[in-house]
Structures are given as C-alpha cells and as structure tokens.
C-alpha positions, -999 to 999 in steps of 0.1 A, spaced: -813 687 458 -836 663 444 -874 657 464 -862 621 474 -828 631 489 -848 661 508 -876 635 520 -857 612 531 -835 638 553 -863 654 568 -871 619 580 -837 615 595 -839 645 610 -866 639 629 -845 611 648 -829 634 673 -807 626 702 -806 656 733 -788 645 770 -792 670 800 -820 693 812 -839 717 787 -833 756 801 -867 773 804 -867 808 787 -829 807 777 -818 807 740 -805 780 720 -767 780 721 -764 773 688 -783 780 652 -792 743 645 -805 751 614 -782 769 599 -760 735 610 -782 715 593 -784 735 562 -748 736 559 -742 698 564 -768 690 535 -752 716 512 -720 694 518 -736 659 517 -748 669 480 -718 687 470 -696 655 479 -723 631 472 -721 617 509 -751 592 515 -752 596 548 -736 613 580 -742 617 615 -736 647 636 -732 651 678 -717 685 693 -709 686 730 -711 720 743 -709 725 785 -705 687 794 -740 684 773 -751 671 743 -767 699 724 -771 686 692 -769 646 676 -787 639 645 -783 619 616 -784 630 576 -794 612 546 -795 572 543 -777 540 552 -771 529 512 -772 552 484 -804 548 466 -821 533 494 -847 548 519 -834 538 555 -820 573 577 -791 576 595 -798 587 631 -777 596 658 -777 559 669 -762 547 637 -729 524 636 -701 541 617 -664 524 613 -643 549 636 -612 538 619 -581 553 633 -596 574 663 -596 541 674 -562 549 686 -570 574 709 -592 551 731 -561 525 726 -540 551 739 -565 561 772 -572 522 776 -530 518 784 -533 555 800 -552 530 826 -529 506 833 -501 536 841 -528 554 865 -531 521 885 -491 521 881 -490 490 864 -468 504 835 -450 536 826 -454 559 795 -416 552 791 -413 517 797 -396 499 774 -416 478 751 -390 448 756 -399 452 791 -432 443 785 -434 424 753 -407 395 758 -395 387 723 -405 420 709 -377 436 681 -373 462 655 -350 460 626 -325 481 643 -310 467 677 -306 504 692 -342 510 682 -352 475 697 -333 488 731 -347 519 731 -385 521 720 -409 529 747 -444 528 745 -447 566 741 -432 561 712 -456 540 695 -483 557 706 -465 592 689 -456 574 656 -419 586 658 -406 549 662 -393 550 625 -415 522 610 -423 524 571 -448 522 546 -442 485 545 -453 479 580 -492 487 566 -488 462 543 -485 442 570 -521 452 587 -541 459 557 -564 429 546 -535 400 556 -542 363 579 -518 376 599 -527 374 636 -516 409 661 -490 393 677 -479 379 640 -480 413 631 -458 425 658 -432 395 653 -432 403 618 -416 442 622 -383 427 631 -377 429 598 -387 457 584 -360 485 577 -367 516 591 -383 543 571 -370 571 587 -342 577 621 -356 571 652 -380 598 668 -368 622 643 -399 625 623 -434 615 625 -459 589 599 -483 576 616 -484 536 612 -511 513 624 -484 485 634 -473 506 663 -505 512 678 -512 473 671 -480 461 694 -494 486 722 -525 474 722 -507 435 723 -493 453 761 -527 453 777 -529 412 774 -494 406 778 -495 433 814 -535 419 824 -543 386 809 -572 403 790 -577 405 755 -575 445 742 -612 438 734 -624 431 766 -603 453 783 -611 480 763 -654 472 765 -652 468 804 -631 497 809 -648 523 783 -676 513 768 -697 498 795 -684 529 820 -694 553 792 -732 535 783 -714 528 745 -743 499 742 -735 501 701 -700 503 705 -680 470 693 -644 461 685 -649 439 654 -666 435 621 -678 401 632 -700 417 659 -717 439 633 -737 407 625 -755 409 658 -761 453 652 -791 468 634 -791 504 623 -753 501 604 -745 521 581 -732 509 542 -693 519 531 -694 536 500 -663 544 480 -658 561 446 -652 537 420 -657 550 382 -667 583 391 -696 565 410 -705 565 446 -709 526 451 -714 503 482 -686 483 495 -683 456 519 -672 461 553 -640 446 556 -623 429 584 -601 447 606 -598 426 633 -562 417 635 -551 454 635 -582 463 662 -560 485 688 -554 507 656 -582 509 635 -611 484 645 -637 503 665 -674 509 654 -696 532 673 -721 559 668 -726 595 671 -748 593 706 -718 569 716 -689 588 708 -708 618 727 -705 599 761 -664 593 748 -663 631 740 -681 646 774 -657 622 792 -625 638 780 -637 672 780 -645 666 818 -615 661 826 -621 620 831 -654 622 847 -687 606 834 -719 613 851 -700 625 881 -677 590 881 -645 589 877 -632 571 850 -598 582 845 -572 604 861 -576 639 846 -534 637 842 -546 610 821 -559 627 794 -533 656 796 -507 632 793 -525 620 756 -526 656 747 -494 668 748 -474 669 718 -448 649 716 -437 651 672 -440 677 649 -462 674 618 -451 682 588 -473 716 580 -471 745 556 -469 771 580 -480 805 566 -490 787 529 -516 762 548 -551 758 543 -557 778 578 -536 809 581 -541 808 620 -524 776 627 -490 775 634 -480 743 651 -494 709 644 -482 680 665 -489 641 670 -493 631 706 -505 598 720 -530 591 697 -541 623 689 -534 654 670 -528 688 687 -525 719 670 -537 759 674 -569 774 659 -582 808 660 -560 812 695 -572 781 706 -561 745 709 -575 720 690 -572 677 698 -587 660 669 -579 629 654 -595 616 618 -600 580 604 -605 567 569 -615 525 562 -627 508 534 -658 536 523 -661 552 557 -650 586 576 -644 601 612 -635 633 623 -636 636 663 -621 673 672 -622 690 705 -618 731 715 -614 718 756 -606 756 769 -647 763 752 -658 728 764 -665 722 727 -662 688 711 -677 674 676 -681 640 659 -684 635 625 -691 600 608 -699 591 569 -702 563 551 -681 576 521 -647 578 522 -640 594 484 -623 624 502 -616 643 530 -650 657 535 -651 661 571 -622 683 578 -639 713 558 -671 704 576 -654 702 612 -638 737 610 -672 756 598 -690 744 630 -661 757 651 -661 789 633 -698 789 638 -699 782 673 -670 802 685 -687 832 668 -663 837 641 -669 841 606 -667 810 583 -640 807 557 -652 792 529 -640 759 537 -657 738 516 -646 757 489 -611 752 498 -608 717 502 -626 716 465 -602 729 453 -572 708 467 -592 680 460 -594 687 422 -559 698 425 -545 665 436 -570 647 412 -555 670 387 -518 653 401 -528 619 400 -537 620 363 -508 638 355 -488 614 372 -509 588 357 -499 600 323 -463 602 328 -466 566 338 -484 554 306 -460 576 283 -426 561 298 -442 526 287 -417 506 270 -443 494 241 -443 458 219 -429 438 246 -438 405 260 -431 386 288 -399 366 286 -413 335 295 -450 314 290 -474 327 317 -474 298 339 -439 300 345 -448 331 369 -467 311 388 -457 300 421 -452 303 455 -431 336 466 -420 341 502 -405 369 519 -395 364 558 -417 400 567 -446 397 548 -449 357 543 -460 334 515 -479 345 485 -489 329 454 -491 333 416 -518 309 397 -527 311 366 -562 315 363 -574 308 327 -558 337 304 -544 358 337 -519 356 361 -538 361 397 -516 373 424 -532 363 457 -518 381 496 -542 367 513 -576 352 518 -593 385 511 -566 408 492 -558 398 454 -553 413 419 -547 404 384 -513 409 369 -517 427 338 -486 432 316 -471 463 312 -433 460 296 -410 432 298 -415 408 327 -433 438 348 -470 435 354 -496 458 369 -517 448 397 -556 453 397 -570 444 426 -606 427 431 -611 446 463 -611 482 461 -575 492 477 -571 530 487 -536 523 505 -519 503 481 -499 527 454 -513 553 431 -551 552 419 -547 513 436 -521 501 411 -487 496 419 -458 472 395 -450 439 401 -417 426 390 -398 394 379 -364 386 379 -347 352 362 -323 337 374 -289 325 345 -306 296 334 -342 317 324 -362 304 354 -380 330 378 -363 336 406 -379 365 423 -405 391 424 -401 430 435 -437 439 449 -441 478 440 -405 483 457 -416 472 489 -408 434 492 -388 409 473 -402 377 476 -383 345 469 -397 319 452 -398 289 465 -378 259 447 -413 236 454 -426 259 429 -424 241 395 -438 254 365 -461 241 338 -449 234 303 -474 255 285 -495 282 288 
C-alpha cells in the first residue's frame, strides 16, 4: 500500500462515529483493528477509493468509520458522515414506509393494486386482477428485463413508468419465480400518494428519516447539490478506476433513489433490530418488520455447490433478502448505481447489523467483506472470502471475453449497410418504451433514448449496428453493448428497428430521409 493511500486513511480514520455510553473496565466487543486491517487489505486489493463502515451490536453503535477518499487521486476522507448512493436498499425503507399505511390500517399487504391504483394494468388481464402489493414488493409479479429499460436513465415520469407496464409481456408465470425489477417497487411506492396525498418523498422523510435523526439522508440527486461531504462514483472503464457522474434516479426513487450515510443508516439499522423502536419511540409495529422478513420467493441458489456451504435457503421477501448463515438468519439486501455500492445485512437473533457503502461499483466487493465481519464477530473462523469472490470474479471476466469472442468470430465480414446512412435516421416509436431517434451526426449514426442515455451505432454486418453508449451502461447487454437492428420494408425503405431483442420500434411515416449521406 503506497505512503499516500496509508496517509490519507489514517486521516479518515481518525473521523470516528460512537452512539451509547462507554463501559468502564469492560472489554471492547470487537477487535477494531483487525476490522480495519482487513477492510484496507480489500480497498487495495479491489482498488476501492473509498468506503464507509458502521456495525450495530446491542441496540449500539460500536463501530462507524470511514476509509480512504471521496475521488481517486484526491485527498478528501470518507468519514462515517459521508453520502453514499444506497441504490436498491432503497426498497426496503419503500417497503416499511407502506408497512405504515397497513399498521394504521389504511391498506392491506394483499390488496389489490387495482384497488388502489385506478387505471393500473399488466400485460396479462388475470395478472392485472390478481397482483397485490405483496407481490411487488417480492418481485414474483412476472415483469421482465424490459421493464428496467423502462427505469434506467429515461424522461419518463413514475406514474409514466407504471402506465407504461401494460404492455410489457411477462417474463416469467405469475409468482412462479423471482427477478427482482425496479418497476414493481416504483408502482408501490406511486400507492403512498395515491392512499395519502403525499408524495413517496415526503412521506418517506417525515415518516423515517426525521423520526430516525437521518439529517444527510435525501431522496434525489438534485438534493445532493445542497450536501457537502459526498462521495465521487467510480466505475471501471479500460481497466481504470475512473470518476463518474452521479446520475439521476429520480423517477424510479421508491426503488433505487436514496442517499444516506453510514452514521445514518445506523439509526435505520438499530431501529429494525429493536424491533421498531428508536430511542425508546415507537416507530413502527414490531409485526411490521416481521411481516418484511418473511420469505415469500425462492432464490435461485446452488445449494451444496454455493459460495457458502452453510446456506441452504435463500429467499426474497418484501424488500429484503432472507436466507440461513452459520445456523443463523440473515436479512440483507445489496444495491449497485452508476459507480457506487451497498450492502446492509442483519444477524437479528445476535442483535447484529452492518452497513457497507463504496463509491466503486467494478464488482461485488461488499458481499466478501460483509460475511468476514460476521464470521469475525460471531466468533467463527473466517473463510477466505475474499479470495473466493476473486476468483468468481476472474471467472466471469474470463466468460465475458469468451463470450465476447464468440461474438466477434460469428461476424458476417465485408458487408455494408443496405442503404446510405441517413436513411436510418428517424424517429422510431414503440407504445412501451416511447419515441426515440436516429440522427446522423457527421460520419455516425447517433441513437438517442433519452435526454441523458445515447450511443453511437457502429456497423457490424448487414443493416445490424452495435451500440456504444456515451454514458457508462452496466445494465444494458453484455460489456454495455447490445445489437441494434433494421428491417426494410418491399420497396427498400426502413421500416423498423429491433433494439437488442427487447423492443421493436416503428418508425414513424413523418420520418423522411435525406438523399445523401
């Protein structure tokens, strides 16, 4: 570890957070330095600029500190007080805000959504009849990959968003398997307005964060503007850990929008963990929380072959994840965004939670760290879980170039586009996603989603391009690159375009072309 990196740690270090009373003459409950060691070891390992760090242990904060810097290269710490993107642990608050509204008996776990949503429909009519808000919250309402292409990076509004699923086909039977979508927990969140008149954010701020003393804790990007102490999103781009902006998440907030810090998320953690209370008030029913912790679809898991051989059941619930460690159960939920990381996991029956936040999002660098501290503070001897996730991690890199290759080496070779660039361009529509346009933009054909989201076609065979975006795109197709494809109609003039398999957008007859390229 280089001088600078270890200099500017100490410094963070020194920006600690502790809540309760000190115990005269009793030990320390837990071996902070070996923590700490072990956290830097991984930071430099995975190249993480920086991470903060806050373990509950008996309805007390024993430990909240922040590790390395803000920015790569630059020389301002994290500390416990620094804003992270929570990304989808956001759902779990979602999931206790509307918990809420069915302890004052305003709603019911099992209410229909039409119920409570006039106007609201899925593709299928039985699953339009049917869906409850349990099931949106457990991701077993049968919504597909296309719904995220909905949320990610679009000018489409929440309730937009919501009007928009009626017509997406199902990507798997209802409640007969779970992928978790952000579109579902965007229409429950659209529930609290429709059921109180108030907006998710403002619910959700009165209701939690004020209760809870989250002072740093906001529900959009825009309100970072008004925040010191934020942290930088770093992805890996090149082989190079390099800033990013913080993108806007607004319109998809009740899944993914929350920022907070590691001395906020505490106060989140110590309430759930006592049973509702906070500072001896209660905030919610403890059958509250239960309710959010009980599994309701199976994951998919390798049981037996899986990175942790004492796990046997892993289940969604309403916006969490339950599953069985070392004899014990385990709530945790994780969130990725544009360059940043979360990892909130509790132990309740050992009054043990943990949050983890980074602001690099190159891989799953979290989990690995989140099970060493429970090994280490339940006593039991570390697997060497860093190692581990190494190696999947080079294994699935390993994939992706392999796949990569296979790509390249089917590549029909010497072709050219059947028509003159600027016959491409247009304006496409398809009635789920919208409008889109093609321009031609000097010697390149630009494909533009929305205001923030666009790529440059590049040919690849025939009247198929490949899309590079200008944003860096984790969710959109293999290493960010999926195909986009034209058909003509009989008299040679483009009629459509298949985006990566997902949508086929008409284009519209306004759309004329230009003579030459």
């Amino acid at each position: 570890m280089n001088r600078f990196f270890r200099t500017v740690t100490y410094i963070a270090l020194t920006l600690v957070t502790f809540s309760g009373t000190a115990r005269a003459a009793e030990p320390d409950p837990i071996d902070v330095g070996k923590i700490e060691s072990h956290v830097l070891d991984i930071m430099q390992e995975w190249a993480v600029p920086g991470l903060a760090l806050a373990v509950v242990k008996g309805g007390e904060v024993v430990l909240a500190r922040g590790f390395g810097t803000k920015e790569a290269g630059g020389d301002s710490p994290v500390d416990a007080d620094t804003i992270f993107s929570i990304g989808a642990v956001t759902g779990a608050l979602t999931a206790t805000a509307i918990g809420l509204l069915v302890q004052e008996e305003k709603i019911l776990w099992d209410e229909r959504v039409t119920d409570l949503l006039p106007g609201f429909q899925m593709y299928d009519p039985y699953v339009t009849r049917e869906v409850t808000l349990r099931d949106l919250l457990s991701n077993r309402s049968g919504l597909g990959i296309e719904s995220e292409l909905l949320c990610y990076r679009t000018d489409l509004s929440r309730d937009e968003i919501v009007r928009r699923l009626r017509y997406l086909k199902p990507g798997s039977g209802f409640r007969s398997e779970f992928a978790f979508r952000n579109a579902a927990f965007v229409a429950a969140g659209q529930i609290i307005p429709a059921v109180t008149g108030k907006s998710w954010d403002d619910f959700i701020r009165e209701r939690i964060f004020e209760p809870l003393d989250m002072k740093r804790t906001c529900t959009t990007t825009k309100s970072l503007d008004g925040l010191e102490n934020v942290a930088v999103p770093h992805v890996n781009i090149d082989d190079r850990v390099t800033p990013v902006p913080h993108i806007d998440m607004d319109n998809t907030a009740p899944a993914s929008s929350i920022y907070s810090s590691a001395t906020d998320m505490a106060g989140w953690v110590k309430l759930l963990l006592n049973g509702g209370a906070y500072n001896d008030v209660r905030i919610v029913d403890e059958k509250i929380i239960a309710e959010t912790w009980k599994p309701h679809i199976p994951i998919p898991y390798n049981i037996g072959g899986g990175i942790s051989p004492t796990t046997h059941f892993v289940s969604y619930c309403l916006g969490w994840v339950a599953m069985d460690y070392q004899g014990r159960r385990v709530i945790w939920h994780s969130g990725t965004t544009n360059g940043m990381l979360s990892y909130v996991g509790l132990v309740p029956e050992e009054e043990l939670g943990i949050v983890l936040l980074a602001n690099y999002s190159g891989q799953k660098i979290l989990e690995p760290l989140f099970y060493h501290l429970v090994d280490t503070l339940l006593g039991v001897p570390p697997r060497e879980w860093n190692a581990l996730y190494r190696e999947r991690a080079q294994a699935k890199a390993e994939e992706q170039k392999q796949t990569e290759k296979a790509v390249v080496k089917a590549r029909i070779q010497g072709t050219r586009p059947s028509l003159p660039l600027s016959a491409y361009a247009g304006t496409y529509e398809n009635e789920a996603y919208g409008r889109v346009k093609v321009n031609k933009e000097g010697s390149n054909l630009i494909l533009h989603f929305s205001s923030e989201l666009f790529g440059k076609l590049e040919h690849w065979n025939f009247d198929t391009f490949r899309i590079s975006y200008r944003v860096w795109n984790p969710d959109l197709g293999g290493n960010g690159k999926l195909f986009v494809s034209f058909a003509l109609d009989p008299a040679g003039r483009v009629k459509e375009m298949d985006y990566g398999g997902f949508f086929t957008f008409t284009r519209l007859p306004d759309s004329t072309d230009e003579d030459e390229d």
